[in-house]
Each structure stands twice: as C-alpha cells, then as structure tokens.
C-alpha positions in Angstrom: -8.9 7.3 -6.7 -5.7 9.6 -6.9 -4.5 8.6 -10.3 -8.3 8.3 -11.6 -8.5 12.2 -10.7 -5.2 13.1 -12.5 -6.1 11.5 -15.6 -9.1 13.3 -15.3 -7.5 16.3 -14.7 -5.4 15.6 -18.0 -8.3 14.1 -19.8 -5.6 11.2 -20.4 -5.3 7.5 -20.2 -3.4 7.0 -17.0 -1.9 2.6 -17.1 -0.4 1.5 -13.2 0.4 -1.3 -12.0 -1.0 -3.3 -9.0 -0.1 -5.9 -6.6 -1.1 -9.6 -6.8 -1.2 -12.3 -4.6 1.2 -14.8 -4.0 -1.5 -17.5 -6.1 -1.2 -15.0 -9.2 2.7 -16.4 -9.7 1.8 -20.1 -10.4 -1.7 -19.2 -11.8 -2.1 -19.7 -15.5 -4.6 -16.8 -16.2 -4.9 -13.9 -13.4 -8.5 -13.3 -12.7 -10.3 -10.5 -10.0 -9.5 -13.4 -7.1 -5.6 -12.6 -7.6 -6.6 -9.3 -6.8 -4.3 -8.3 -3.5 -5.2 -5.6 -0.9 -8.3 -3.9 -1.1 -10.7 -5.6 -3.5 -12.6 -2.1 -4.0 -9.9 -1.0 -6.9 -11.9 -2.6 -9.0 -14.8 -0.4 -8.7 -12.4 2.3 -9.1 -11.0 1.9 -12.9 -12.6 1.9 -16.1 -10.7 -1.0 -17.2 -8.3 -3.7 -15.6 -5.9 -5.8 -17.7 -4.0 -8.7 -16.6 -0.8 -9.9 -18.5 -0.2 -13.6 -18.6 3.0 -16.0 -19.4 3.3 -19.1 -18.5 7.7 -19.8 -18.7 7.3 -21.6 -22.0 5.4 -18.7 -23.4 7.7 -16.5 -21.9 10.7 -18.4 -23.7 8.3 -18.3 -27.5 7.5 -14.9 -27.2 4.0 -15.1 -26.2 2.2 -13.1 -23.9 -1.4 -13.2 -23.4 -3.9 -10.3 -22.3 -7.3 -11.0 -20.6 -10.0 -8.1 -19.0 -10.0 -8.3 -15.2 -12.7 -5.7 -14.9 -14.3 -3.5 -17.5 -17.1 -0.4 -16.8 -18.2 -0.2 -20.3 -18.7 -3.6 -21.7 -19.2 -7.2 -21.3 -16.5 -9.2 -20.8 -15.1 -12.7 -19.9 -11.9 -13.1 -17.5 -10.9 -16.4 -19.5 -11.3 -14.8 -22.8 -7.7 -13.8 -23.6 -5.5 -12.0 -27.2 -2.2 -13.2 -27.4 0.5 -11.3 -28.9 3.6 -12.4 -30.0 6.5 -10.5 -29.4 10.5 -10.2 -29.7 11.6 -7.7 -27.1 15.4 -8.7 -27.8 14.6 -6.5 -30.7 12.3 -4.2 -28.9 9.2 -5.4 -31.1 6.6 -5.0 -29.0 4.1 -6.3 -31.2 4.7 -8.9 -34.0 1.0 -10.4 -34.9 -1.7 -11.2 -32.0 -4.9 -12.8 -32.3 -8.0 -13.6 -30.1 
C-alpha cells in the first residue's frame, strides 16, 4: 500500500518484486496460489506479472509472461507472451509472441 501511494505520489509506474512459495520453483506457470504471505496484495495492485522459465527455456532464451492479477481487464492466468531473449548481449527483447 506504501509503494501504491508513492507512485501515486509520482504519478509513475512503480514494478517490485514479491515473494513466492516454495511450490512456485518447480511450477511450470506461477498462478495467484504461488502467491506467499498475505494473499490481500493482490487486491492492492493494478496489475501482477509472473515471469516463467522452465531450465530448458532458460538455456534457449525463452522466458514467458502471464497476468497474475489485473484491475482493468479480463484476463487468463494460463494465457502467457513469450519473449525471446539474449542477455549475454544485453538484448532484452529479440521477438515475442502470444
């Protein structure tokens, strides 16, 4: 509720990272039940991204994003973009497709 009040305050997009639970390691796609702690942060952001990679993807340069929670619009948890990438080269960003 802290940071959603400074980026108020700043009228600017605030990204943190949370905790997970011990499942969310071995899970293939992290979902709202990998959620650790207090299960109430979700009510408290307008959006919540997860960031997948199974080892083989991790090794291709894949990593996949999914919506944990969104305000605004409808959308599904196992739903995902992936983005190909090549950090070695700091390329954040090659191609990525839903």
């Amino acid at each position: 509720m802290a940071a959603s009040r400074l980026a108020g305050e700043f009228h600017s997009l605030l990204i943190t990272p949370t905790q997970a639970t011990r499942e969310a390691l071995t899970a293939k796609n992290v979902t709202q039940e990998h959620t650790s702690k207090w299960i109430g942060k979700l009510g408290h952001v307008e959006g919540m991204m997860a960031m997948n990679q199974t080892p083989d993807e991790k090794d291709q340069g894949i990593m996949r994003l999914s919506w944990m929670a969104h305000r605004h619009q409808n959308f599904r948890e196992d739903s995902t973009v992936t983005v190909l990438q090549q950090l070695t080269t700091g390329q954040v960003n090659l191609d990525s497709e839903t």
